[in-house]
C-alpha positions as CSV (number, residue, x, y, z in Angstrom):
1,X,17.4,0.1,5.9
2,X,19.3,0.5,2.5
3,X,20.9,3.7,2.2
4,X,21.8,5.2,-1.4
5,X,24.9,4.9,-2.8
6,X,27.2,7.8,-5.2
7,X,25.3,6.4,-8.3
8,X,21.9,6.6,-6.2
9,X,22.0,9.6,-5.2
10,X,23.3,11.0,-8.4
11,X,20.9,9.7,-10.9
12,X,18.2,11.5,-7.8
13,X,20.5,15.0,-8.1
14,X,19.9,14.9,-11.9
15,X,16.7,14.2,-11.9
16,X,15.6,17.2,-9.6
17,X,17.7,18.9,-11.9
18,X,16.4,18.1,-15.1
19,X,12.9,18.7,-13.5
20,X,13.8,22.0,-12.4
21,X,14.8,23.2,-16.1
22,X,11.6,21.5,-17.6
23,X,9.5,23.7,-14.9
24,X,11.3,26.5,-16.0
25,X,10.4,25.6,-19.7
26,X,6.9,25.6,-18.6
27,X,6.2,28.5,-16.4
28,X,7.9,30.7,-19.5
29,X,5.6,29.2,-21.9
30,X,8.3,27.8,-23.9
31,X,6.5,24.1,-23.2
32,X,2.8,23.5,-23.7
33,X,0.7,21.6,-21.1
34,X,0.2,18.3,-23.5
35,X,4.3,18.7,-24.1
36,X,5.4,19.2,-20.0
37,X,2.4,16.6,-19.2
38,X,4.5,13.2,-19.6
39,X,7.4,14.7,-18.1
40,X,5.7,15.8,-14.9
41,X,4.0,12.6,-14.6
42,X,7.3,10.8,-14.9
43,X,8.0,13.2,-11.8
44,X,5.0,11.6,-10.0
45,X,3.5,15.6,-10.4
46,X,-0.4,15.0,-11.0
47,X,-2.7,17.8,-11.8
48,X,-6.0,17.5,-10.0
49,X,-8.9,19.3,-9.3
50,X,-7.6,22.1,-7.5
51,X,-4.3,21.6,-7.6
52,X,-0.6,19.8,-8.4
53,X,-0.6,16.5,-6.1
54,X,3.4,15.1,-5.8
55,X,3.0,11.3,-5.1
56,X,6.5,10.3,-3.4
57,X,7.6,6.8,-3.4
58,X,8.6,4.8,0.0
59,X,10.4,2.0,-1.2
60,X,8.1,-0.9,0.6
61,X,7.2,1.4,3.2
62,X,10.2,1.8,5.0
63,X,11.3,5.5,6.2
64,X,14.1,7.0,8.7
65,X,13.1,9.4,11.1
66,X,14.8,11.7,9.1
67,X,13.1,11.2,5.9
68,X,9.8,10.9,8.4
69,X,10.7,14.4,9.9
70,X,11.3,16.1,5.9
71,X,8.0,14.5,5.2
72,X,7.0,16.7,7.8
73,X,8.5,19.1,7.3
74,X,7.5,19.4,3.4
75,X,3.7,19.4,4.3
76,X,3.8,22.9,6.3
77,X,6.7,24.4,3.9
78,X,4.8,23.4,0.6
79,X,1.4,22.1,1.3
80,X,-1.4,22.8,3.9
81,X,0.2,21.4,6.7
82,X,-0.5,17.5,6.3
83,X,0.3,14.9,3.9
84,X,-2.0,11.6,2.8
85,X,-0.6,8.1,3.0
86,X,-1.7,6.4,0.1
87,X,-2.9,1.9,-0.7
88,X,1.0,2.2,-2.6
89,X,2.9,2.8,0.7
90,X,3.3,6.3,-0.9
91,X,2.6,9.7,0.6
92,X,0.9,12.4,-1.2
93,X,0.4,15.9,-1.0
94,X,-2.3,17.5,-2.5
95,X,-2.0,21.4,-3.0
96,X,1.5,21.7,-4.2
97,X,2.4,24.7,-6.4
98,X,4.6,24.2,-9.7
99,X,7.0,26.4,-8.9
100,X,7.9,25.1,-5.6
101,X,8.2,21.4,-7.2
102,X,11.5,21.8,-7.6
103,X,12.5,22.8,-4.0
104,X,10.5,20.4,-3.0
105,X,12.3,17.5,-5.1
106,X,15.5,18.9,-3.9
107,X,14.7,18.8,-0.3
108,X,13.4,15.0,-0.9
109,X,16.9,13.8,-2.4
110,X,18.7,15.3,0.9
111,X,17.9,12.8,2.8
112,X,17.5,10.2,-0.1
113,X,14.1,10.0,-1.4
114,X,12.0,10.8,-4.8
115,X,9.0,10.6,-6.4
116,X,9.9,8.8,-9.4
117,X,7.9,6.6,-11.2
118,X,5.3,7.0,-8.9
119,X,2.8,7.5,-11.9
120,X,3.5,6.6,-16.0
121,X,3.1,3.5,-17.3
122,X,6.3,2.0,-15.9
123,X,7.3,-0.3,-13.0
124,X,5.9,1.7,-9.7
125,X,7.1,1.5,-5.9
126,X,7.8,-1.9,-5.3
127,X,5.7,-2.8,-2.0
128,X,6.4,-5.4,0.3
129,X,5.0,-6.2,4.1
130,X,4.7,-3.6,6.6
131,X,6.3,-6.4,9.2
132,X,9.3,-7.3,7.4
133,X,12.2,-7.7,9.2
134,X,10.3,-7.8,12.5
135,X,7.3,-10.3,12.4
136,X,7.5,-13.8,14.2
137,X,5.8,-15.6,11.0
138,X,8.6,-14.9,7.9
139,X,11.0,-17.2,6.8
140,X,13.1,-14.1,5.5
141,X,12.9,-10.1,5.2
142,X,11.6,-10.0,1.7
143,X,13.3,-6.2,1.4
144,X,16.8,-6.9,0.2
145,X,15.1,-8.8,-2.6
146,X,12.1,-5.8,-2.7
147,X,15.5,-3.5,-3.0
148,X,17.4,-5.5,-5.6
149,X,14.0,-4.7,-7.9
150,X,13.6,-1.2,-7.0
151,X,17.0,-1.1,-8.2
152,X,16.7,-3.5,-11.3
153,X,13.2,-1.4,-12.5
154,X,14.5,2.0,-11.9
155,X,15.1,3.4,-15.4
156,X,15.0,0.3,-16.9
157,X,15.1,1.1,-20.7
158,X,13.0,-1.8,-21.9
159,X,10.2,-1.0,-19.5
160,X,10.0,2.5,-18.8
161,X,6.7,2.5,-21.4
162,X,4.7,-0.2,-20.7
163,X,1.2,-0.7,-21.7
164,X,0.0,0.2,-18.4
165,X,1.1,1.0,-15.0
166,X,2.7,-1.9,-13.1
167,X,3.1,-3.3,-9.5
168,X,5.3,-5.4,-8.1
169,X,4.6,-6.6,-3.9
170,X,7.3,-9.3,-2.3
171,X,6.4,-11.1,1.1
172,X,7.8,-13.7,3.0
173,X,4.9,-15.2,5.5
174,X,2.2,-17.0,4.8
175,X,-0.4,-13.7,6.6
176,X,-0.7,-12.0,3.6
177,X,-0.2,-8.3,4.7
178,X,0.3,-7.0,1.4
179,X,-2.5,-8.1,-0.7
180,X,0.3,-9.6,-2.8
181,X,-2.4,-11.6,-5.4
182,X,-3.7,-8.5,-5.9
183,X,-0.9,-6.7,-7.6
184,X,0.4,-7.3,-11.3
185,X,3.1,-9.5,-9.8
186,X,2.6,-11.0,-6.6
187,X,6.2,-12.5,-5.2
188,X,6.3,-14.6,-2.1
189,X,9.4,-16.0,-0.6
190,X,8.7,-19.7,0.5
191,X,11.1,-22.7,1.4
192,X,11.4,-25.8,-0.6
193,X,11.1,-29.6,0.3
194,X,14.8,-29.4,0.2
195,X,14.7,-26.2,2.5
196,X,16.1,-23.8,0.3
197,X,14.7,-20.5,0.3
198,X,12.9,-19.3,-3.4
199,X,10.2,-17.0,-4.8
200,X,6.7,-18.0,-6.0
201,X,5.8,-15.8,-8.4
202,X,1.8,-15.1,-9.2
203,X,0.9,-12.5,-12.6
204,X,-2.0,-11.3,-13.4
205,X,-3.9,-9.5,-10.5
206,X,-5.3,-6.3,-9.9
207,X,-8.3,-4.6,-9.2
208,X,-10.0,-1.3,-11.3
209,X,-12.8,-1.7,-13.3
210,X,-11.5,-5.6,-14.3
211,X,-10.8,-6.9,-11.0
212,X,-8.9,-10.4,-10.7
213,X,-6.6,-12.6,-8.8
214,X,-3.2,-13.7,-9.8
215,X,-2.9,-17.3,-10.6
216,X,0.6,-18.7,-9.1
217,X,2.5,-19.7,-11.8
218,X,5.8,-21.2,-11.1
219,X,5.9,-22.5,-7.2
220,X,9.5,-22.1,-7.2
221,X,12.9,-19.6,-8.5
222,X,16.0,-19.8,-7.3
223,X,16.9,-16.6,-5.5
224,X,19.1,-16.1,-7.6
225,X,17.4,-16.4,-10.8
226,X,14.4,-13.7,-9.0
227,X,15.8,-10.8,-11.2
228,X,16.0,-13.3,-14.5
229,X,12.4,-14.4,-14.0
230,X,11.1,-11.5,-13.2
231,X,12.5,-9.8,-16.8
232,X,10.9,-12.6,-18.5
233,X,7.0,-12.0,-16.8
234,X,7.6,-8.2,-18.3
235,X,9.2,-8.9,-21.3
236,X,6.1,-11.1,-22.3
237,X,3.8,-8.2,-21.3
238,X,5.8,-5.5,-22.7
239,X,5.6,-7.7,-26.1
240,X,2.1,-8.6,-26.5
241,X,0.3,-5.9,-24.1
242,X,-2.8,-4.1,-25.3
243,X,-1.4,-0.4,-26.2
244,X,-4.9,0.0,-28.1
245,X,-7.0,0.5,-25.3
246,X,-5.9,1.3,-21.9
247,X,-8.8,-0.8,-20.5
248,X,-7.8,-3.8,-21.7
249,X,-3.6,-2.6,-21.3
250,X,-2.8,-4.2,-17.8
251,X,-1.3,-7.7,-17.4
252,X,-4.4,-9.3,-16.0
253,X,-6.1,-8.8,-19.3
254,X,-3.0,-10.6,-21.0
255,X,-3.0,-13.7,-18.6
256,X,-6.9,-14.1,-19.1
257,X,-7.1,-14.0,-22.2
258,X,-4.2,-16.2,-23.2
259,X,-5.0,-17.9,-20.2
260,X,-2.0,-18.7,-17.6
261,X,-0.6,-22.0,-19.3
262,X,0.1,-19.9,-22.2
263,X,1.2,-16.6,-20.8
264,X,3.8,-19.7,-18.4
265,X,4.6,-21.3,-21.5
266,X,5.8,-18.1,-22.7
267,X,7.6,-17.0,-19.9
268,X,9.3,-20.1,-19.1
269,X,10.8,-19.4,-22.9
270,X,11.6,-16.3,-22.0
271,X,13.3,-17.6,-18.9
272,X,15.3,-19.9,-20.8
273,X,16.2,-17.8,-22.9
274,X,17.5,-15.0,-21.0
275,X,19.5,-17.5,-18.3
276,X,21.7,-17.6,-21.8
277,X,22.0,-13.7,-20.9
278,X,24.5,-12.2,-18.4
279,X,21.1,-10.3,-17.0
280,X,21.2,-11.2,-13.4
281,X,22.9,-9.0,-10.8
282,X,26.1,-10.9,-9.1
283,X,25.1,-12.6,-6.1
284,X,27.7,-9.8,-4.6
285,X,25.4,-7.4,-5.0
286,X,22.3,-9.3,-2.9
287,X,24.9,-10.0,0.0
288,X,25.4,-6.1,-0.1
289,X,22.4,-5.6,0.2
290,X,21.6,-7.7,2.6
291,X,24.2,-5.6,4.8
292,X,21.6,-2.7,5.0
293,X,18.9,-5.3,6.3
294,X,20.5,-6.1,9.6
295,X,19.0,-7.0,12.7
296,X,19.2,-3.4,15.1
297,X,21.1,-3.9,18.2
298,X,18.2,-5.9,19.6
299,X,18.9,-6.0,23.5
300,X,19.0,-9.9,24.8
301,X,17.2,-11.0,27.7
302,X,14.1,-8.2,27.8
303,X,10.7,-9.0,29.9
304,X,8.2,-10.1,27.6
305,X,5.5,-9.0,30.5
306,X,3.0,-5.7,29.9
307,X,1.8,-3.9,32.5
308,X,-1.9,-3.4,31.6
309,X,-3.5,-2.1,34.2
310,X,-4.2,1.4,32.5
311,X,-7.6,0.1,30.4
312,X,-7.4,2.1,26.9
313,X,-3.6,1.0,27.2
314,X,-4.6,-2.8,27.5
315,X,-7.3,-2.0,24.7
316,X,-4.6,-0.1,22.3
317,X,-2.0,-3.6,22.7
318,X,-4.3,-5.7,22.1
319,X,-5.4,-4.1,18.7
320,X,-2.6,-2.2,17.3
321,X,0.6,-4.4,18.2
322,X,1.5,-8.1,17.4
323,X,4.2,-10.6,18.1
324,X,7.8,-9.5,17.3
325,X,10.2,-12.0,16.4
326,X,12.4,-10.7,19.2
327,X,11.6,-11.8,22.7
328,X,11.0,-8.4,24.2
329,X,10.1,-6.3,21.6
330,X,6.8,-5.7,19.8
331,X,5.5,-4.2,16.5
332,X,3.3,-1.1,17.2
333,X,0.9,0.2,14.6
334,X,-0.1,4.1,15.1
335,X,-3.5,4.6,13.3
336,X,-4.2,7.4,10.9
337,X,-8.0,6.5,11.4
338,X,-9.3,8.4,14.5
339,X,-13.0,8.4,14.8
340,X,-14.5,11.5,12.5
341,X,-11.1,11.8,10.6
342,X,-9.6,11.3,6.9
343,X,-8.1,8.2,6.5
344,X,-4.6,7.9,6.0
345,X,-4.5,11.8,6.7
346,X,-1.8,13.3,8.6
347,X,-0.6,16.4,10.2
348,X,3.0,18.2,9.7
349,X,3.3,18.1,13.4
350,X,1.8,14.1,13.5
351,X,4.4,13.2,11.2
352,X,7.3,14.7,12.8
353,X,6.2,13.2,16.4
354,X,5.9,10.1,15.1
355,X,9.3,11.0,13.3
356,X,11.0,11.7,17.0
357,X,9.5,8.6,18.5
358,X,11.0,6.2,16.0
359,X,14.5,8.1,16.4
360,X,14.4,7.3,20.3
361,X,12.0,4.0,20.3
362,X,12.1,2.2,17.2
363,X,15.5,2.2,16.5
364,X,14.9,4.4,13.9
365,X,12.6,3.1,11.8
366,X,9.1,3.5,10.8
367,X,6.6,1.8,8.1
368,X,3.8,2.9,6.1
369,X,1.2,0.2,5.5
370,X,-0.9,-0.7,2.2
371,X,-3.8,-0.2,4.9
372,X,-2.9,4.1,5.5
373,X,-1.4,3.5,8.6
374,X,2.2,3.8,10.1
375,X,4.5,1.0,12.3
376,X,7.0,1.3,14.4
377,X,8.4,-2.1,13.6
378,X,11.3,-2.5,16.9
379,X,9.5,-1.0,20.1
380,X,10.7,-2.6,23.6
381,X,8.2,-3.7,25.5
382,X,9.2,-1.4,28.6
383,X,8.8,1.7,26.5
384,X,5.9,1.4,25.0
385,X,3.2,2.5,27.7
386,X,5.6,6.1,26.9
387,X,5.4,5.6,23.0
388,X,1.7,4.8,23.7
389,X,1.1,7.8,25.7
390,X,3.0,10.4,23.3
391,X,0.4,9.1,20.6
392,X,-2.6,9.7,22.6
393,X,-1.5,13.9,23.6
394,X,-1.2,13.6,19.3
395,X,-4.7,12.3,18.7
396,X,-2.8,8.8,16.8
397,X,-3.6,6.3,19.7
398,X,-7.0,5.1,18.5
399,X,-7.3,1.4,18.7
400,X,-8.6,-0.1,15.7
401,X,-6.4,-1.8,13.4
402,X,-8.2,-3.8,11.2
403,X,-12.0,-3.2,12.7
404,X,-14.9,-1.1,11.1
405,X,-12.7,1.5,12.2
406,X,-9.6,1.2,10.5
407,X,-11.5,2.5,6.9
408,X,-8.9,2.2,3.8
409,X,-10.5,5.1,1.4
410,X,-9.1,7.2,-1.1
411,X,-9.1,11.1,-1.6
412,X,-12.2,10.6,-3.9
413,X,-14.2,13.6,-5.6
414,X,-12.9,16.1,-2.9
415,X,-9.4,15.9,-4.6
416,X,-9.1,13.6,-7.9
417,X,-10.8,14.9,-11.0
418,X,-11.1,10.7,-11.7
419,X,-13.4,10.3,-9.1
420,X,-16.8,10.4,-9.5
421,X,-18.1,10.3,-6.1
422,X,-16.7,11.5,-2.4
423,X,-15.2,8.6,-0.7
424,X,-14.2,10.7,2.4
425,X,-17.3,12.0,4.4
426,X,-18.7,8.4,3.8
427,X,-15.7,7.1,5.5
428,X,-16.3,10.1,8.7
429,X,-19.7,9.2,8.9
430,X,-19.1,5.4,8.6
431,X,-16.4,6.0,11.6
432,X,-18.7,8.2,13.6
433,X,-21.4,5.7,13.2
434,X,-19.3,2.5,14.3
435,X,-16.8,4.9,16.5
436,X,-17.2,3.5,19.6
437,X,-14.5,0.5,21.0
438,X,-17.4,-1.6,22.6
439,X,-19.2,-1.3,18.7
440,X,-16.1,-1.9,17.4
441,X,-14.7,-5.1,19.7
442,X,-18.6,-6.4,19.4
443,X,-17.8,-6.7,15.4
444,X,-14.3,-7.9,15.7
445,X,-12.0,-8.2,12.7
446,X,-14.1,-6.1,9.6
447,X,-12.4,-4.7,6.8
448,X,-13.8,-1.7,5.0
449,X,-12.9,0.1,2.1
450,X,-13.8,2.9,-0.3
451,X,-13.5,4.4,-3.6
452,X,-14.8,7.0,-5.2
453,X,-14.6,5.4,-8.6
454,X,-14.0,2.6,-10.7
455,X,-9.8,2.6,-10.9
456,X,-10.8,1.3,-6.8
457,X,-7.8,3.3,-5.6
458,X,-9.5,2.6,-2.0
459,X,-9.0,-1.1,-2.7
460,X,-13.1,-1.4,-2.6
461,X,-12.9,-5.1,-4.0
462,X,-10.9,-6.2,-1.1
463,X,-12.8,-5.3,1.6
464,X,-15.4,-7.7,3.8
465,X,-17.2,-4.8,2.9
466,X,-16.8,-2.3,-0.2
467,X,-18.4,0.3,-1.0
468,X,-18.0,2.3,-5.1
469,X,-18.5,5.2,-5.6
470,X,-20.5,6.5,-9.3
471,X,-22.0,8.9,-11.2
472,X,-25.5,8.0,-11.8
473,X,-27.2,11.0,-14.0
474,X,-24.9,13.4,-12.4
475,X,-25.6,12.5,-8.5
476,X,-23.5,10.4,-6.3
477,X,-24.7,7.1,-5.9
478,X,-22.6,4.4,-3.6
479,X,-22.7,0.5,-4.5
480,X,-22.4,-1.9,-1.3
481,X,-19.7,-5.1,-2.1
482,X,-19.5,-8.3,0.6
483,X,-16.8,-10.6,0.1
484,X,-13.5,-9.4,0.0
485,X,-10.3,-10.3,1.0
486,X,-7.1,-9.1,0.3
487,X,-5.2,-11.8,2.3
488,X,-4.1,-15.3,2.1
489,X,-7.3,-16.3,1.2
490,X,-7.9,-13.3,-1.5
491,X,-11.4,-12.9,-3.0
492,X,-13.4,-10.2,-4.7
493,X,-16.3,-8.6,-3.2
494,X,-19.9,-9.0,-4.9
495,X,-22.0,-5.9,-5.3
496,X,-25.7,-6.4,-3.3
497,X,-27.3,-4.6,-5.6
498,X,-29.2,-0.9,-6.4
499,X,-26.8,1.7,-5.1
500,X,-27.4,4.4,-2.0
501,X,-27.0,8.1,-1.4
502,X,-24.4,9.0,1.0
503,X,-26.4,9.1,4.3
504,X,-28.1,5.4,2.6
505,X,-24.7,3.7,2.0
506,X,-23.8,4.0,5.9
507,X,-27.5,3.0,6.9
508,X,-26.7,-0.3,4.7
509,X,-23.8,-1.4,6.6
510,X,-25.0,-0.9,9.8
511,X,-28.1,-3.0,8.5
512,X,-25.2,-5.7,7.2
513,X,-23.1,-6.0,10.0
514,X,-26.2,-6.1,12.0
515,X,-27.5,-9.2,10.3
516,X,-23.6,-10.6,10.9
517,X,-24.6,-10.4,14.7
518,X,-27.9,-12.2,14.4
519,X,-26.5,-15.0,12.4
520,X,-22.5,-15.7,12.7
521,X,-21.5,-18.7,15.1
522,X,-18.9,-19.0,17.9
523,X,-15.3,-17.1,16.2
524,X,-16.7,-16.2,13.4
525,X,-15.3,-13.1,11.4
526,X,-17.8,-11.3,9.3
527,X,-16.3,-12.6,6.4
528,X,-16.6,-15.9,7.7
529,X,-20.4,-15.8,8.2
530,X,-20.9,-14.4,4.7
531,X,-18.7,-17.0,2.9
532,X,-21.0,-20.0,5.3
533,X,-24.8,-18.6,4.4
534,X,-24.0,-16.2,1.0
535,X,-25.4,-13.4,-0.2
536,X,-29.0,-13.9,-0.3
537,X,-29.8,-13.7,3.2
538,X,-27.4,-10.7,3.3
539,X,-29.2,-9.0,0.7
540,X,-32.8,-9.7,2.0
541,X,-31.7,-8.1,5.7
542,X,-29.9,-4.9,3.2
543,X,-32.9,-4.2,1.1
544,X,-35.7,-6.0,2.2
C-alpha cells in the first residue's frame, strides 16, 4: 500500500497545525461559527445533532493494521468507543468534542492518515474496489492510478471550490464492486483491441434527490493521458456548473441538460487543449507508485482444499469469501451487519482485533467496502478456519454478504440533523425479521438499503430493494423502491407507492420478497424476477 512521502506527510503536519490554531480562534471567541464553519468542514469536522462528527478519509479503502489499530484506538480515547464505516470507504465518529479535534488530527497523521476533503465542495476520497490487488477478475489494480488522483486532487487550486461535492471511483473488472456509474466520474480500466491497457471514463452519475447514471463517454485514454482527461471532465464543470442553486450544482445536472454529446464535445476541447500543457505527471511518477502496489510475498504452491466439516464455517466461506487471484489464498469479508446491530457500526475493541488479524493473516492489509463492511484481501487458505474463529469470540462472523442481511443504511435522524427520518432501527428490525441463515440462503443474493432522507447517503436507489426515509406533516413515513442495482448492470429503483410507518415499511418487504418466492424461476435473483414480470404484480402483492 502507498506510504507518504516528506511532502505528504508535511502538507498533513500543517494542516493539523493550522487546524489546531483556528480551534483555538474559535473556542476564544475570536472566530464566529458562520467564520470557523468552512474551515472545519474543509477539516471534514461536521456539526450534527448532538455533536461534532470527524469523517476521515481511506484512500479507496485500503488501511494498515496500524492505521486500523489508531482507528481503534481513536474511538475509545475520543469517541464512545466505536466508530461508523461510511458508503465513501470513510469512517466516522460521531460524538467528537472540538477541543480534542486537534489531538485527534494529530494522532491520525502519525501513522499517515487525514480527514481532508472529506466534506466541501471539492474533489472527495477517491474510491476504488474493495478487491483490488487481490481478485481473480481485474485486468490491473486500479489503486496506483486511484493514488496518482488522490494525489493530483489534493489541494488542487483550480478545484478546491467547486459547485458541488465531487466523486471520483476507478475499477478494473468487469463485477462492478464499486457502484462506479454511480459516482460523478466513474473510471474503469479496460484493455483495447490492441491489448493495451486504458480508462473508460463515464460523468454524470449520482444519486440524491436527482438520481442518474453516468453515460460512458470516451471508451478509451491512454494511461497516460488518465490525469490529462480527467482535468478536462472538471474543468468543464468547474466552468459552466450551477453555483445558483445547490440542487441543480452537481455534474449530473450539467451532462443532462447539455446532454453528453455536448458536455464530450467540450471535453474532448478541453483535452486537446490541455495535451498542449505540461499537466500530466511523468510517467516516473506512476512506476513509483506502482512500487507501493506490489504483490505480498505470496507463498507458491499452497492447497487450494478447505476443510469444511465445521457447518457455520462451511456457511461463513461460502458467503463472505471469493476467489483470490492467488492459488491458495482467498479474500475474506468480515461483516459489520450482525443480526439486531447498526450497520457499518464498529467497536474500539472490533477494530483493533480485526487490526491484529490483518497484521498476522492478511499480510497486513485490510479494506473498507462501499457496502460498510471490512476485507481482509490476502488470507491463506490454511489459516482461515483461525481468522474465522477469532471473528466469531468478536461477534464479526455473521455470514451474509450481500443477502437481506448485509443492510447498507446510514446514521439517519438518530445522528444527522439532514435526515428526516431514522434509517437505523428499520435496518435492526429488518435484520431481526430476515435474521435467520435458512431465511436468508432461501432469498439468496438481495440487496437492501436505507436512507433517512433524500441526499440517499444509504445508497436507497441502488438497492433491489430501497427504502426513503421523509417527513410527512412531521411523522416519519418510509417509501418502498424495487429495482436497483449498483453493479455492472446499474439501474435505479422505482418507488411502489404510499409510504409506511416504521413497523409498515418491514411488513412490506417481507410481503415483497415473499411474492419473489411465489413467482421467480429456477436461478433467479430477486432482481431478476422483478426486471422479468415489473412492478405491477409487485405492487398488487405490497398493497393489495
Amino acid at each position: 500500500m502507498y506510504k507518504y512521502d516528506e511532502y505528504d506527510q508535511q502538507m498533513v503536519d500543517t494542516r493539523v497545525a493550522e487546524f489546531r490554531d483556528q480551534v483555538s480562534r474559535r473556542l476564544s471567541g475570536e472566530l464566529t461559527e458562520d467564520q470557523f464553519r468552512p474551515l472545519r468542514l474543509q477539516n471534514g469536522l461536521y456539526l450534527q445533532l448532538h455533536a461534532y462528527m470527524l469523517r476521515v478519509a481511506v484512500p479507496y479503502g485500503t488501511l494498515s493494521s496500524a492505521q486500523m489499530k489508531v482507528l481503534g484506538d481513536i474511538a475509545d480515547k475520543y469517541d464512545r468507543g466505536y466508530g461508523h464505516f461510511t458508503t465513501r470507504q470513510n469512517i466516522q465518529y460521531n460524538w467528537i468534542k472540538l477541543e480534542e479535534t486537534p489531538d485527534l488530527l494529530a494522532e491520525l497523521a502519525s501513522v499517515e492518515m487525514h480527514a481532508i476533503q472529506t466534506s466541501g465542495n471539492c474533489i472527495r476520497n477517491i474510491s476504488s474496489d474493495q478487491f483490488a490487488g487481490a481478485a481473480a477478475d481485474e485486468i490491473i489494480d486500479p489503486r496506483p492510478y486511484a493514488e496518482l488522483l488522490r494525489q493530483w486532487s489534493s489541494f488542487h487550486p483550480e478545484f478546491l471550490t467547486l459547485p458541488r461535492k465531487f466523486k471520483i471511483a476507478v475499477i478494473a473488472s468487469d463485477t462492478d464492486r464499486a457502484a462506479m456509474r454511480l459516482h460523478d466520474i466513474g473510471i474503469k480500466m479496460v484493455r483495447n483491441a490492441e491489448g493495451e491497457i486504458g480508462a473508460q471514463f463515464y460523468v454524470g452519475g449520482g444519486m440524491g434527490r436527482t438520481p442518474m447514471i453516468a453515460p460512458m463517454i470516451r471508451d478509451f485514454v491512454p494511461l497516460d493521458q488518465l490525469i490529462t482527461y480527467s482535468e478536462a471532465c472538471l474543468r468543464v464543470y468547474n466552468r459552466y456548473g450551477r453555483r445558483d442553486n445547490k440542487y441543480k450544482a452537481r455534474i449530473k445536472i450539467l451532462v443532462h441538460e447539455l446532454g453528453k454529446d455536448e458536455y464530450t464535445r467540450q471535453v474532448e476541447e478541453e483535452f486537446a487543449h490541455l495535451l498542449t500543457q505540461p499537466i500530466e505527471p511523468p510517467l516516473a511518477e506512476l512506476e513509483r507508485i506502482k512500487t507501493h502496489f506490489a504483490d505480498p510475498a505470496f507463498e507458491a504452491g499452497l492447497s487450494d482444499e478447505l476443510d469444511l466439516s465445521d457447518p457455520d464455517f462451511a456457511l461463513w466461506v461460502g458467503r463472505n469469501t471469493q476467489a483470490h487471484k492467488q492459488p491458495g489464498y482467498v479474500v475474506a469479508t468480515v461483516s459489520l451487519k450482525p443480526v439486531g446491530g447498526i450497520p457499518g457500526d464498529a467497536s474500539a475493541d472490533q477494530i483493533r482485533l480485526m487490526a491484529q488479524l490483518a497484521k498476522d493473516y492478511s499480510f497486513d492489509e485490510l479494506r473498507v467496502t462501499h457496502a460498510q463492511n471490512i476485507v481482509f484481501p490476502h488470507v491463506k487458505k490454511a489459516d482461515l478456519y483461525t481468522v474465522w474463529k477469532a471473528l466469531e469470540q468478536a461477534d464479526l462472523a455473521t455470514a451474509n454478504l450481500d443477502t437481506v442481511g448485509d443492510i447498507i443504511a446510514c446514521p439517519g435522524l438518530d445522528y444527522c440533523s439532514l435526515a428526516n427520518a431514522r434509517s437505523i432501527p428499520v435496518a435492526q428490525k429488518i435484520s431481526e425479521r430476515f435474521g435467520s441463515a435458512e431465511r436468508q440462503a432461501e432469498l439468496g443474493e438481495l440487496k437492501l438499503k436505507i436512507s433517512g432522507c433524500i441526499n440517499a447517503c444509504g445508497h436507497h436507489h441502488a438497492g433491489h430493494i430501497g427504502i426513503l426515509g421523509v417527513d410527512r406533516k412531521g411523522v416519519e413515513n418510509y417509501q418502498l423502491l424495487l429495482g436497483g442495482c449498483e453493479g455492472a448492470d446499474t439501474s435505479l429503483g422505482t418507488i411502489t407507492g404510499p409510504g409506511f410507518n416504521e413497523d409498515g415499511i418491514v411488513d412490506a418487504v417481507e410481503k415483497a420478497t415473499n411474492f419473489y418466492l411465489e413467482k421467480r424461476e429456477d436461478g433467479e435473483r430477486f432482481l431478476d424476477t422483478y426486471r422479468r414480470i415489473g412492478m405491477a404484480p409487485f405492487k398488487e402483492a405490497i398493497y393489495g
